[in-house]
C-alpha atoms as a printed R data frame, in Angstrom:
    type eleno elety resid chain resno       x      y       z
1   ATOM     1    CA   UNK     A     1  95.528 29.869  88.879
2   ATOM     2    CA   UNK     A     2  95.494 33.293  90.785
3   ATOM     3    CA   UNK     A     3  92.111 31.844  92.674
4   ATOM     4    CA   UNK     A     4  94.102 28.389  93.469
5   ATOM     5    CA   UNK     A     5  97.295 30.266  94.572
6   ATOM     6    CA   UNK     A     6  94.896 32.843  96.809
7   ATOM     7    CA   UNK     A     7  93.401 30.193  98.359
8   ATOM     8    CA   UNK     A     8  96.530 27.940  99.165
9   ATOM     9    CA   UNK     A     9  97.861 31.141 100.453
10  ATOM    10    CA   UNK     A    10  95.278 31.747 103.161
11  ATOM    11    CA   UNK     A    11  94.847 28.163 104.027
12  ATOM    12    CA   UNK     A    12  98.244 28.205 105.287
13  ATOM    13    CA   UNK     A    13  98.414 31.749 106.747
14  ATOM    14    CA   UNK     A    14  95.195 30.072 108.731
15  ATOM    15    CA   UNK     A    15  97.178 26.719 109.641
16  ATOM    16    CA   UNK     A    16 100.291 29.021 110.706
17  ATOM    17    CA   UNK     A    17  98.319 31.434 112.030
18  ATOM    18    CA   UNK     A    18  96.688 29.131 115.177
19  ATOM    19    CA   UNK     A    19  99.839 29.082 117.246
20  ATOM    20    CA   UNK     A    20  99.170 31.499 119.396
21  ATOM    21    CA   UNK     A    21 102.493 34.032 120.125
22  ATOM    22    CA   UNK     A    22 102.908 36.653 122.085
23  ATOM    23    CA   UNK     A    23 103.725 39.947 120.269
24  ATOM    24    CA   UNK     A    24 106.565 41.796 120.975
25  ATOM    25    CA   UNK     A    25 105.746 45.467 122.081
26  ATOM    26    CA   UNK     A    26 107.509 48.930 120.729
27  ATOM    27    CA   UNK     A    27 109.842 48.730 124.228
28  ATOM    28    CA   UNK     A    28 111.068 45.317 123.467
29  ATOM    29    CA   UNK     A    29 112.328 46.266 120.515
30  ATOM    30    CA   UNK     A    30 116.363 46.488 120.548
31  ATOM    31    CA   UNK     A    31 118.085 48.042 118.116
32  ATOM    32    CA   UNK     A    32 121.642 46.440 119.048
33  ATOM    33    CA   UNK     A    33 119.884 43.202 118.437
34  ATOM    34    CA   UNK     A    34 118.890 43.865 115.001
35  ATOM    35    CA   UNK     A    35 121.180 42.596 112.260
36  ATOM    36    CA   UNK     A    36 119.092 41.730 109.386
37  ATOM    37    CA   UNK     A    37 116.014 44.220 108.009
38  ATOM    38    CA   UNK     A    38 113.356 43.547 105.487
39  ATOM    39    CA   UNK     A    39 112.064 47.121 104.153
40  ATOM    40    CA   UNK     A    40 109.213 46.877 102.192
41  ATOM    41    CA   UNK     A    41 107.265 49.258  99.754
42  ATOM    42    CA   UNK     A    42 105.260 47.217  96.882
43  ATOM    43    CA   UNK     A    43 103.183 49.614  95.467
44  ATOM    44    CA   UNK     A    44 104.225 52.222  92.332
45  ATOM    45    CA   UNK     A    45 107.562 54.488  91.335
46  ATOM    46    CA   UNK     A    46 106.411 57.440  93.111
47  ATOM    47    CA   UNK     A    47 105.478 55.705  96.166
48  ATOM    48    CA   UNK     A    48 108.564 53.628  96.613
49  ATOM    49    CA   UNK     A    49 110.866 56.440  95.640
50  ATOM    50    CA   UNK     A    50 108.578 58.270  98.919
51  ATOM    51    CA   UNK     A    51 110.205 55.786 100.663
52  ATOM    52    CA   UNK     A    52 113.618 55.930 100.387
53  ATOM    53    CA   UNK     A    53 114.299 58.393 102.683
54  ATOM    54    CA   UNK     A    54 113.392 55.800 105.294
55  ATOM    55    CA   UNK     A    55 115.001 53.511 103.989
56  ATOM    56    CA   UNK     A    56 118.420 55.776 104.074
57  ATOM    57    CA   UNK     A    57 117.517 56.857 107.564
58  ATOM    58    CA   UNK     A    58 116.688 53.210 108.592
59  ATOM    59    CA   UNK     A    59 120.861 52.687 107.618
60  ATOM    60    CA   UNK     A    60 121.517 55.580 109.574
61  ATOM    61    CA   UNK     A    61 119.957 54.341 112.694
62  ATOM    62    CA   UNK     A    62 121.114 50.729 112.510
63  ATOM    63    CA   UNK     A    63 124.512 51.149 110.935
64  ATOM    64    CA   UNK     A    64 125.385 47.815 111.414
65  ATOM    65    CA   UNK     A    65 122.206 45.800 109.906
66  ATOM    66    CA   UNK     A    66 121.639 44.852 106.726
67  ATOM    67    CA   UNK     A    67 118.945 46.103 104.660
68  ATOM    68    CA   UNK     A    68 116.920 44.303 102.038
69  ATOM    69    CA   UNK     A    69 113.949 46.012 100.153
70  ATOM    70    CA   UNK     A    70 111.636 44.916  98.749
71  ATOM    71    CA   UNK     A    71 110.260 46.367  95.761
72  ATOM    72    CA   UNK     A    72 107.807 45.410  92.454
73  ATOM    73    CA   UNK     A    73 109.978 43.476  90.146
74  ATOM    74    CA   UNK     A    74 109.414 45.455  87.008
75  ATOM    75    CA   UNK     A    75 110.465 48.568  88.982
76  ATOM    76    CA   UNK     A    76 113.445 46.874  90.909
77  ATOM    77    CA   UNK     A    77 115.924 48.257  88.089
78  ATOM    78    CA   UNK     A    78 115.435 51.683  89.647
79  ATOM    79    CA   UNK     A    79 116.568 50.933  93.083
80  ATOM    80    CA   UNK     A    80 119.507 47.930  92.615
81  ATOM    81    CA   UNK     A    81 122.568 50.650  92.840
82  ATOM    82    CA   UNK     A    82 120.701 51.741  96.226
83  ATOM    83    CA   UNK     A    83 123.925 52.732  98.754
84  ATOM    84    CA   UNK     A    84 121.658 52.281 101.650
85  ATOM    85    CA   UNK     A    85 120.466 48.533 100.862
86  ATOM    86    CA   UNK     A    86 122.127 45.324 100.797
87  ATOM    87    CA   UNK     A    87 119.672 43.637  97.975
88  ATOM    88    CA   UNK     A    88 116.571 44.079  96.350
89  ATOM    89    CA   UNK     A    89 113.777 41.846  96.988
90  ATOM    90    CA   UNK     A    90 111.586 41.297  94.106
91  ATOM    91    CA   UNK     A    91 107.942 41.023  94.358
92  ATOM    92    CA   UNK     A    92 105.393 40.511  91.622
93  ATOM    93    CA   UNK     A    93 102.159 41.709  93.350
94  ATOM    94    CA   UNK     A    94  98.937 40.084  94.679
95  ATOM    95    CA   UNK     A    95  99.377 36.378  94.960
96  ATOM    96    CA   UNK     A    96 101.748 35.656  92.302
97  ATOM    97    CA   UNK     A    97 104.814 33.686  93.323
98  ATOM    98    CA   UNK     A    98 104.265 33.846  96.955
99  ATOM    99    CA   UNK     A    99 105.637 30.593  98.082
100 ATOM   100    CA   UNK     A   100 109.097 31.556  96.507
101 ATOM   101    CA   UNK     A   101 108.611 34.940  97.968
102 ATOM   102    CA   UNK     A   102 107.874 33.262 101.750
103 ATOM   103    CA   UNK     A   103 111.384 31.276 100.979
104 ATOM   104    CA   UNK     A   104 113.136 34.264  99.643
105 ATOM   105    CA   UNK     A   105 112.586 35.901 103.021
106 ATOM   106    CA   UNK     A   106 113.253 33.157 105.257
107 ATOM   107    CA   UNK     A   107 116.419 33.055 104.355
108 ATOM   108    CA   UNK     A   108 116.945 36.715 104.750
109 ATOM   109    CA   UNK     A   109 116.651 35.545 108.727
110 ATOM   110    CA   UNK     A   110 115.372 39.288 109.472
111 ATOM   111    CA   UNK     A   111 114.552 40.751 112.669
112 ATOM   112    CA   UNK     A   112 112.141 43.405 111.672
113 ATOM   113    CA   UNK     A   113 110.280 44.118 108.957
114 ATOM   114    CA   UNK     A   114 109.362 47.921 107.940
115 ATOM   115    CA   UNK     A   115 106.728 48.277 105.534
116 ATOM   116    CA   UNK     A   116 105.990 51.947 104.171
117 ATOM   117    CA   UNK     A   117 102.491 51.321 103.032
118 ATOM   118    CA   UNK     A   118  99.101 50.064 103.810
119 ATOM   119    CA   UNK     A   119  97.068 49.020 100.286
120 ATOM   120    CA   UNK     A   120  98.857 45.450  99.949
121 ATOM   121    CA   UNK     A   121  98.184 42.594 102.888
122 ATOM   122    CA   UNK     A   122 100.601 40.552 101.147
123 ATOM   123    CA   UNK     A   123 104.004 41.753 101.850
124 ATOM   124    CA   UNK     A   124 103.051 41.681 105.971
125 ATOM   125    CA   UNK     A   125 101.321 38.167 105.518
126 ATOM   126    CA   UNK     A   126 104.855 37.097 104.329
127 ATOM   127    CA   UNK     A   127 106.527 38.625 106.903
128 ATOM   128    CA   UNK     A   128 104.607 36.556 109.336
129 ATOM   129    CA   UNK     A   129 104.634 33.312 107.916
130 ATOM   130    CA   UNK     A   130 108.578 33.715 107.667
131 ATOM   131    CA   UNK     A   131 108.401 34.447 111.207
132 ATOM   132    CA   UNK     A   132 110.085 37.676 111.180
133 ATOM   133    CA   UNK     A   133 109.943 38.902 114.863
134 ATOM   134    CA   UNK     A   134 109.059 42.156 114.426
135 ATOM   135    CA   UNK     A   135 106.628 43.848 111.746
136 ATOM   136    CA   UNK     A   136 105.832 47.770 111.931
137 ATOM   137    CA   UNK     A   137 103.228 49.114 109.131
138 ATOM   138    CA   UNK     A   138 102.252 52.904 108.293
139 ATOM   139    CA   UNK     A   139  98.403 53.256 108.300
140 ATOM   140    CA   UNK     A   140  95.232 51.240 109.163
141 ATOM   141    CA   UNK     A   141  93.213 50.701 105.639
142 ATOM   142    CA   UNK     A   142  93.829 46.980 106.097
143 ATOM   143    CA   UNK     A   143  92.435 45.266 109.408
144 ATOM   144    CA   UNK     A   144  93.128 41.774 107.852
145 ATOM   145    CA   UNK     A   145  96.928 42.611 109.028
146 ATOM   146    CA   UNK     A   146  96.200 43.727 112.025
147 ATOM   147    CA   UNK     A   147  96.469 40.593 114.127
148 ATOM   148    CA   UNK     A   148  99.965 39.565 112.667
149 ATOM   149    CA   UNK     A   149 101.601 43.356 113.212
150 ATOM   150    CA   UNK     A   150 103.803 44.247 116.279
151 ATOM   151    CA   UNK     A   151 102.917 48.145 115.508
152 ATOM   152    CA   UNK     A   152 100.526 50.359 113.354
153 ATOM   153    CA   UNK     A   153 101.401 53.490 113.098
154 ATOM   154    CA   UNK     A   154  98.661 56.133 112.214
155 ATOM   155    CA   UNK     A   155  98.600 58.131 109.184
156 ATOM   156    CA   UNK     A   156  99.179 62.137 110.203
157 ATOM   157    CA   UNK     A   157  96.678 63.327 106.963
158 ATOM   158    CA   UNK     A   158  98.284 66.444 107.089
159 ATOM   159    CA   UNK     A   159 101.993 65.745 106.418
160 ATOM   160    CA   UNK     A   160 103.802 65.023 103.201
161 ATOM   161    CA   UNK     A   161 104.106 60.646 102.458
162 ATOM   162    CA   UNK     A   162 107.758 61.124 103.372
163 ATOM   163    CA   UNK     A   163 107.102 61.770 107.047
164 ATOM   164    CA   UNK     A   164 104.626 59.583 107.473
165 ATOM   165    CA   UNK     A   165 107.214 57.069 106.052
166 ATOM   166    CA   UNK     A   166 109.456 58.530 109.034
167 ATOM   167    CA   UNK     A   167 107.237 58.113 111.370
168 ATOM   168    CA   UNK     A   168 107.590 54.136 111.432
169 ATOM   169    CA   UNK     A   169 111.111 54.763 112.305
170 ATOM   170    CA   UNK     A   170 109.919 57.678 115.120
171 ATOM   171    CA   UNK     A   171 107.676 55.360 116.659
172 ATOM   172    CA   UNK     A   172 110.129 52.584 116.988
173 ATOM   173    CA   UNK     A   173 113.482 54.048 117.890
174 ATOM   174    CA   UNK     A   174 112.109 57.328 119.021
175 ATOM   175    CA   UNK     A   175 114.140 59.270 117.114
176 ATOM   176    CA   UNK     A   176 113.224 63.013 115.901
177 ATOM   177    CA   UNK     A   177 114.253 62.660 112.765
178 ATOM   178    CA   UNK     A   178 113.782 66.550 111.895
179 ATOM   179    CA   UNK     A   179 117.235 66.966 109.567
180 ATOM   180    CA   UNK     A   180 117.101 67.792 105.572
181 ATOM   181    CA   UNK     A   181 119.321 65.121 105.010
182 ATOM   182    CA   UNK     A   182 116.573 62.290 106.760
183 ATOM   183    CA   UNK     A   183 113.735 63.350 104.112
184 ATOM   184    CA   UNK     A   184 115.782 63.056 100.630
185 ATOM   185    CA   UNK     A   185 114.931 61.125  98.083
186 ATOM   186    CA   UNK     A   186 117.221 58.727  96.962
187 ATOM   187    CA   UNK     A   187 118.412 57.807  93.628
188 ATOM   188    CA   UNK     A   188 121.832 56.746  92.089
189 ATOM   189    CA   UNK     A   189 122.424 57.562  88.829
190 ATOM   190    CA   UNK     A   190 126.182 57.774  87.077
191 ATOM   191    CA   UNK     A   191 127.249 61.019  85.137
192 ATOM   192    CA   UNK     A   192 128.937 58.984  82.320
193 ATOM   193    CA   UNK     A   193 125.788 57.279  81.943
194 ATOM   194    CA   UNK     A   194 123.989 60.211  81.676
195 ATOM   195    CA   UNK     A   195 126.237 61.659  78.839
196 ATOM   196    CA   UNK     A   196 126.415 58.292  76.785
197 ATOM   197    CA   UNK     A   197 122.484 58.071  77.218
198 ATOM   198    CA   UNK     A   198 122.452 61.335  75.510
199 ATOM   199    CA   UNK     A   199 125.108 61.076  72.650
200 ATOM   200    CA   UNK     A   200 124.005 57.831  71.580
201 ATOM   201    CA   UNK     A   201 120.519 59.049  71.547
202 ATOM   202    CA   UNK     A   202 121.124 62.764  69.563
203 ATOM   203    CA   UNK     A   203 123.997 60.803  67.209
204 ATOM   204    CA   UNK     A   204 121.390 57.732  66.796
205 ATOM   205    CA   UNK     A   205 118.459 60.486  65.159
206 ATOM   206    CA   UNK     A   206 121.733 62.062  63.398
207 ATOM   207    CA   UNK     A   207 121.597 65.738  64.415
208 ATOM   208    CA   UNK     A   208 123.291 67.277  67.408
209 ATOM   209    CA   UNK     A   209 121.622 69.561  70.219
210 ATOM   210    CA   UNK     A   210 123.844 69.452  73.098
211 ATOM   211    CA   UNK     A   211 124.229 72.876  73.416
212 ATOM   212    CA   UNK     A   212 120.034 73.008  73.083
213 ATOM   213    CA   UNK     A   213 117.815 73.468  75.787
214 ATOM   214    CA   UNK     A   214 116.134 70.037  76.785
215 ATOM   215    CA   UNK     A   215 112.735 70.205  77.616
216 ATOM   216    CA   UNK     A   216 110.725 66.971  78.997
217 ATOM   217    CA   UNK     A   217 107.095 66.710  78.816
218 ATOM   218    CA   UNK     A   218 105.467 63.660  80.772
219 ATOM   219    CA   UNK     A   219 102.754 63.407  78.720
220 ATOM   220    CA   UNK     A   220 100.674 60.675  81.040
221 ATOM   221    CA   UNK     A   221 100.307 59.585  84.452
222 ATOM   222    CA   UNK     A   222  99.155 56.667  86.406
223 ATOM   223    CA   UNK     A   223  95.936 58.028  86.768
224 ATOM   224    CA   UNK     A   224  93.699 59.791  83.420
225 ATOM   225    CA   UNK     A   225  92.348 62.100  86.166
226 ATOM   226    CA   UNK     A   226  96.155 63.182  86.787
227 ATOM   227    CA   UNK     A   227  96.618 63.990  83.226
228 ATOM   228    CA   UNK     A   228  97.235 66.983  81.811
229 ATOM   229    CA   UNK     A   229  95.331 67.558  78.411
230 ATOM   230    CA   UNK     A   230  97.298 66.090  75.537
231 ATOM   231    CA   UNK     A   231  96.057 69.392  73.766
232 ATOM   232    CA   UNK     A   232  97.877 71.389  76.344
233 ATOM   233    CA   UNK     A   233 100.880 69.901  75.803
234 ATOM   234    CA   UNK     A   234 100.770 70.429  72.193
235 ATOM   235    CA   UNK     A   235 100.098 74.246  72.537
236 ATOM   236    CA   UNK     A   236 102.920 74.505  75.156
237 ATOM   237    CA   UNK     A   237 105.338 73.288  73.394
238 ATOM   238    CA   UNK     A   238 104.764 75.282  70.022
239 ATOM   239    CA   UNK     A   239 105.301 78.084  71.980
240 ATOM   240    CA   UNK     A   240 108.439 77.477  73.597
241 ATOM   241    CA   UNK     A   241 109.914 75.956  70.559
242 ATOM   242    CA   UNK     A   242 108.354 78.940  68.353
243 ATOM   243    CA   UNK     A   243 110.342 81.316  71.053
244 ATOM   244    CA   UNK     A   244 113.972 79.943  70.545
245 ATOM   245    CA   UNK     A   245 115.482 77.776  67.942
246 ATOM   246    CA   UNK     A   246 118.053 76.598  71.125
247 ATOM   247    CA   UNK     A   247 115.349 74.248  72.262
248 ATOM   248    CA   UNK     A   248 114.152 70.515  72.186
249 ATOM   249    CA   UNK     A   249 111.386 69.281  73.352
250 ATOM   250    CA   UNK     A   250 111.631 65.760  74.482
251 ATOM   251    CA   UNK     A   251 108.025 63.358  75.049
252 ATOM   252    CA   UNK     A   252 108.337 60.716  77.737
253 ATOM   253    CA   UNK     A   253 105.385 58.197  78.658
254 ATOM   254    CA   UNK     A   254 105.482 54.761  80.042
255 ATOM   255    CA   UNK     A   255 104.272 51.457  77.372
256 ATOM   256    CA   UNK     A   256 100.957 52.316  75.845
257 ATOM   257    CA   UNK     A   257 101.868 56.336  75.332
258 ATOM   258    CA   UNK     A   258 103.058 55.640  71.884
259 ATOM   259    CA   UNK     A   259  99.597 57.243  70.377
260 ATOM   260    CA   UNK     A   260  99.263 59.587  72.357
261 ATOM   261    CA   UNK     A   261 102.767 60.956  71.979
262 ATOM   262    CA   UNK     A   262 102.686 60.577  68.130
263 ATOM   263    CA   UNK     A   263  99.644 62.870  68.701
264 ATOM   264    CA   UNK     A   264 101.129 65.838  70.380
265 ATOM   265    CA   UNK     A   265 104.387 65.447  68.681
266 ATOM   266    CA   UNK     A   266 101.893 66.002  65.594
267 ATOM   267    CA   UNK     A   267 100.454 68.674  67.221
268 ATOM   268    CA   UNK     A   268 102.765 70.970  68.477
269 ATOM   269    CA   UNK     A   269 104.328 72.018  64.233
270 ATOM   270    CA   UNK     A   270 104.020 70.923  60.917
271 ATOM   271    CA   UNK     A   271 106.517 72.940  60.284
272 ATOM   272    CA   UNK     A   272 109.325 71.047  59.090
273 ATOM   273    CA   UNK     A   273 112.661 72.793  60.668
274 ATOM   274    CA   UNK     A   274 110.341 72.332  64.221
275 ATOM   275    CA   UNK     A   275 109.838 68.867  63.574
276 ATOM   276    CA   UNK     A   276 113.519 67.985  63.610
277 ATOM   277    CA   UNK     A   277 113.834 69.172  67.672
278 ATOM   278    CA   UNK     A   278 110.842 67.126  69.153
279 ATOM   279    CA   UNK     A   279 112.046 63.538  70.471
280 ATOM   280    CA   UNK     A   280 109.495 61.261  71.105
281 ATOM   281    CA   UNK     A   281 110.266 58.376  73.901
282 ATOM   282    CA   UNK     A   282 106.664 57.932  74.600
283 ATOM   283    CA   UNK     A   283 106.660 54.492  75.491
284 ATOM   284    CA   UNK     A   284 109.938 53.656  73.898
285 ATOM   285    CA   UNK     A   285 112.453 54.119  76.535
286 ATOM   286    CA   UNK     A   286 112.917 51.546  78.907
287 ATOM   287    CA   UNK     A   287 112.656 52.489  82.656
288 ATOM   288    CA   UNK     A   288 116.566 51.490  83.215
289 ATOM   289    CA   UNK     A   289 117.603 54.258  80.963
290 ATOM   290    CA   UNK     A   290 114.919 56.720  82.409
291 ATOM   291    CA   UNK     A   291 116.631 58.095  85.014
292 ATOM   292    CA   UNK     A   292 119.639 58.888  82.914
293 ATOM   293    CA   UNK     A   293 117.177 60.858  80.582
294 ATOM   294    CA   UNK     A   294 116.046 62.483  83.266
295 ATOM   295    CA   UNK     A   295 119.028 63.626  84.488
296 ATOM   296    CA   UNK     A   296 120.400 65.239  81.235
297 ATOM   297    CA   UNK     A   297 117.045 67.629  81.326
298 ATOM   298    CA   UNK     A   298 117.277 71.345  81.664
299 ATOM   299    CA   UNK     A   299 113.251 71.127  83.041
300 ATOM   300    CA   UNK     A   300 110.834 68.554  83.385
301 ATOM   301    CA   UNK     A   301 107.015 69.466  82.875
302 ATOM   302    CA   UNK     A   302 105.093 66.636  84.456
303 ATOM   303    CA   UNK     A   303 102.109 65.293  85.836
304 ATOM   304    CA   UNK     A   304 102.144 63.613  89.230
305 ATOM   305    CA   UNK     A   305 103.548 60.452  88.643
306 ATOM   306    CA   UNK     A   306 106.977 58.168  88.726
307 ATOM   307    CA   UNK     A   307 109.006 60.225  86.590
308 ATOM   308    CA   UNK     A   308 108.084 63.238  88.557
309 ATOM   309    CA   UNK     A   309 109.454 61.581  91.806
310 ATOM   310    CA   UNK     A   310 112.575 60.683  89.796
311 ATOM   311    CA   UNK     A   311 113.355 63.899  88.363
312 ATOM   312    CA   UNK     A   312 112.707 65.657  91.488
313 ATOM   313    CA   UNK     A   313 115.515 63.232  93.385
314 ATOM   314    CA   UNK     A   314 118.255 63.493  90.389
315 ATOM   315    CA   UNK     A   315 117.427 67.808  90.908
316 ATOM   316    CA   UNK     A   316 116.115 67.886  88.018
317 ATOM   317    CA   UNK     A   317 114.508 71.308  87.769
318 ATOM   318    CA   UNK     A   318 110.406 70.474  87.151
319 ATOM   319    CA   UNK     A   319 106.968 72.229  86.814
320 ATOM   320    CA   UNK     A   320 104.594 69.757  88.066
321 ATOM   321    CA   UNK     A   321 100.336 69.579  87.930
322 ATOM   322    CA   UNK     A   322  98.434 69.304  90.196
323 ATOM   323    CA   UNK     A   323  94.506 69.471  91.040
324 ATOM   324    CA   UNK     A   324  93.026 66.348  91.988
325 ATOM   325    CA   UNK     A   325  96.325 65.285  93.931
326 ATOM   326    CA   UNK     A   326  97.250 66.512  96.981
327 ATOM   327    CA   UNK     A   327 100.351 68.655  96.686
328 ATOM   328    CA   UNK     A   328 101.448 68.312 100.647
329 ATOM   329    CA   UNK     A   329 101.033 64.826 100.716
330 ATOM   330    CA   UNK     A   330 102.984 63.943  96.998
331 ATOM   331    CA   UNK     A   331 104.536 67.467  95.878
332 ATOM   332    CA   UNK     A   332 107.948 68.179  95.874
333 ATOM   333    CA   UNK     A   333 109.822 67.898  99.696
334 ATOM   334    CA   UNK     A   334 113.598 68.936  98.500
335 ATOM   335    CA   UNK     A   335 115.379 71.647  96.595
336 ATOM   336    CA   UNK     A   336 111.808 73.652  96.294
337 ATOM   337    CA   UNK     A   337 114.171 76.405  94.516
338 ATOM   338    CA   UNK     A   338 114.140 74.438  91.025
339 ATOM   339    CA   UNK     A   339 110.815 72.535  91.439
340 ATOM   340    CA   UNK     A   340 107.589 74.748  90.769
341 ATOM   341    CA   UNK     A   341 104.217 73.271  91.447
342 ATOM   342    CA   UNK     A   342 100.997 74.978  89.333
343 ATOM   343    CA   UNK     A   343  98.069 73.668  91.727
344 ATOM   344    CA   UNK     A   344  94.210 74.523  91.286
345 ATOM   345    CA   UNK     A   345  91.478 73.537  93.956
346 ATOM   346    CA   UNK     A   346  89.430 70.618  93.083
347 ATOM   347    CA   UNK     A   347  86.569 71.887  91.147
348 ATOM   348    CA   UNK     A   348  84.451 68.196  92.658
349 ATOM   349    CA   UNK     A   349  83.335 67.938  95.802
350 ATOM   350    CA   UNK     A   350  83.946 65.062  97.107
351 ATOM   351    CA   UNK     A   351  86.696 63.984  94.172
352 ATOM   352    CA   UNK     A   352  86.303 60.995  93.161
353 ATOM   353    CA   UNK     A   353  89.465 60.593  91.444
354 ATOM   354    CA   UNK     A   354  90.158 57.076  89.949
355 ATOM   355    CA   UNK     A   355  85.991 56.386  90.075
356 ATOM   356    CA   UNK     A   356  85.425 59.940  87.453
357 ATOM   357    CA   UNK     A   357  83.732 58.991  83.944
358 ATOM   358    CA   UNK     A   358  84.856 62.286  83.044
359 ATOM   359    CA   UNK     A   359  88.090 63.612  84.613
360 ATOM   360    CA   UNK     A   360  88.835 66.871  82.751
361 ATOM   361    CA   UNK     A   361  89.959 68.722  85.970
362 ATOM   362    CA   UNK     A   362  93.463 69.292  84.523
363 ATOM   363    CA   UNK     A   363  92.471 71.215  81.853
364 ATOM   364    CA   UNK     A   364  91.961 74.125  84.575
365 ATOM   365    CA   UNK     A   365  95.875 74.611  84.273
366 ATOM   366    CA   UNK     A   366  95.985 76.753  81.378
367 ATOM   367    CA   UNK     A   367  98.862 76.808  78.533
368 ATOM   368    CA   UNK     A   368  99.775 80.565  79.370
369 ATOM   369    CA   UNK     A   369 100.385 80.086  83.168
370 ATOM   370    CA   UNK     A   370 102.680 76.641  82.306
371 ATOM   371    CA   UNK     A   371 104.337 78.915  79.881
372 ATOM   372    CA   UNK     A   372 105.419 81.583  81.891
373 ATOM   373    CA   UNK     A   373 106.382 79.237  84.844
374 ATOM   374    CA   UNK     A   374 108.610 77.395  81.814
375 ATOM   375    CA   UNK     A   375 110.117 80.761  80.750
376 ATOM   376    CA   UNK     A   376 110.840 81.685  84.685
377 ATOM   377    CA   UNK     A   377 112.412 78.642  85.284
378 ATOM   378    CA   UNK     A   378 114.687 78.498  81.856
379 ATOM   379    CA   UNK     A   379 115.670 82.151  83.414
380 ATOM   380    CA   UNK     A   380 116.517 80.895  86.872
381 ATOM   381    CA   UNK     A   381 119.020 78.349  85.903
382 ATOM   382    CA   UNK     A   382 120.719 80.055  83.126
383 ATOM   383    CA   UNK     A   383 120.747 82.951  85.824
384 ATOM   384    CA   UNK     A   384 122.393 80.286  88.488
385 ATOM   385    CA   UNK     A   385 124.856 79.050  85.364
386 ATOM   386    CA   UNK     A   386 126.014 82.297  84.972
């Protein structure tokens, strides 16, 4: 079925494709003109969450157009109470439901269409068919796209994702774009929700920590070779819970982490009055009520991945890991007071990342140097409380 709907799909991006149009250019583009916007970024958490600071800035510059976004379905959740968008557009990656997606956007009638990434030709072959006028892409990995884009804008390797993003937006309405408020992250979460999350949750395992310390550990990422070692996280956290009894550590992974989060929760006691202040959520939280756990965190320890990008917009404070990633392209870009990265140069050259039989590079980040970055940051906020 995917081979049938692939090959549907091109025959009539071919058939639509033969009239011959000329393309609009970057100085034809007006921005009083433009009342209806398609923002797109289809890829993971992280790397839509990277992109909502063009998104908010988009809203900024075109305060009267409406902005859809368009987003992977089982990750739209996250970004429905968006104050900068007017609807989420859901899209179920590759070549799945494409016709309906192709409607869906026709009737958005949209003038332009932003997308913040370049590893999907999908979203911009779309775009085209619907005949949206104007289509501006970051990057150049994908020459299939090229003939049906107004503008490409070039990667700049050696800035963080988030102004590359803004560099779509730079190129188009040239705009500087150099204020705090243009590169946050954005993510709405309610405070009540955040408290109810957290009493149903403590009163559901019948004990009460509020007053405790909550530590998360992200015990997984998209990636193995992103991971931190699970043994790690076991020694970590019988340390910090073997240095105060005002302290909970909390396990979060996405579906399939339930193993591996029964195994460090095993690992870090077997003593029984420890036992009673580790929560495990690995892979039993669903990503609606994520952000809500995140939120009611005193620190985050995490590997590069969604929840990292979540925590750091809701200021939650975070230690994050990092060796094969690059920390100025994906680390922290707000509020660096509260969010410690622990890097270490890639021991591999050339990294191979995702392609490594045998990606142990994390385990260069020892236990001790988590630890004290842990204690520091435990110190800072109940300093900053005080």
């Amino acid at each position: 079925m995917k081979l049938l709907n692939k090959a549907a799909w091109k025959a009539v991006l071919i058939t639509k494709g033969k009239k011959k149009e000329r393309k609009k250019t970057v100085n034809e583009l007006n921005p009083d003109k433009i009342s209806n916007v398609l923002a797109v970024s289809s890829t993971a958490i992280g790397d839509t969450l990277l992109s909502t600071p063009a998104v908010r800035t988009t809203h900024r510059i075109l305060p009267n157009a409406s902005i859809d976004f368009m987003v992977r379905e089982k990750f739209s959740v996250l970004f429905e109470n968006n104050p900068d968008i007017r609807s989420v557009v859901p899209y179920y990656g590759g070549y799945k439901r494409l016709f309906s997606l192709l409607n869906r956007i026709k009737s958005g009638n949209y003038d332009l269409c932003l997308v913040f990434h370049d590893s999907d030709p999908c979203p911009v072959q779309a775009a085209y068919l619907a005949r949206i006028p104007f289509i501006a892409r970051i990057g150049f990995k994908d020459e299939t796209v090229a003939p049906f884009l107004n503008v490409r804008v070039p990667y700049r390797d050696e800035v963080h994702v988030i102004e590359q993003r803004l560099d779509v937006l730079r190129t188009l309405f040239k705009v500087k774009l150099d204020s705090p408020r243009d590169k946050r992250l954005v993510l709405h979460v309610v405070v009540e929700e955040v408290e109810t999350f957290w009493d149903d949750l403590l009163n559901g395992l019948g004990r009460n920590y509020a007053k405790n310390k909550r530590i998360g550990f992200q015990i997984s990422a998209s990636r193995p070779y992103k991971a931190w070692p699970k043994r790690h996280f076991s020694e970590l956290g019988k340390r910090l819970l073997a240095d105060s009894e005002d302290v909970n550590i909390i396990l979060f992974g996405g579906p399939g982490d339930e193993k591996i989060g029964k195994e460090i929760a095993e690992g870090i006691t077997t003593v029984s009055s420890r036992k009673s202040r580790i929560i495990n959520l690995a892979g039993r939280l669903p990503l609606k009520e994520l952000p809500a756990a995140l939120k009611g965190l005193d620190l985050f320890i995490t590997n590069d991945t969604g929840p990292f990008h979540i925590a750091v917009a809701l200021k939650t404070p975070t230690i994050s890991l990092f060796v094969p990633s690059t920390v100025r392209h994906t680390g922290p870009y707000q509020d660096l007071e509260i969010h410690k990265v622990i890097r270490k140069p890639k021991p591999c050259s050339p990294c191979i990342q995702k392609y490594c039989n045998d990606p142990n590079c994390m385990s260069i980040i020892s236990v001790e140097e988590v630890y004290q970055a842990a204690k520091n940051s435990l110190s800072q906020r109940a300093f900053l409380e005080g």
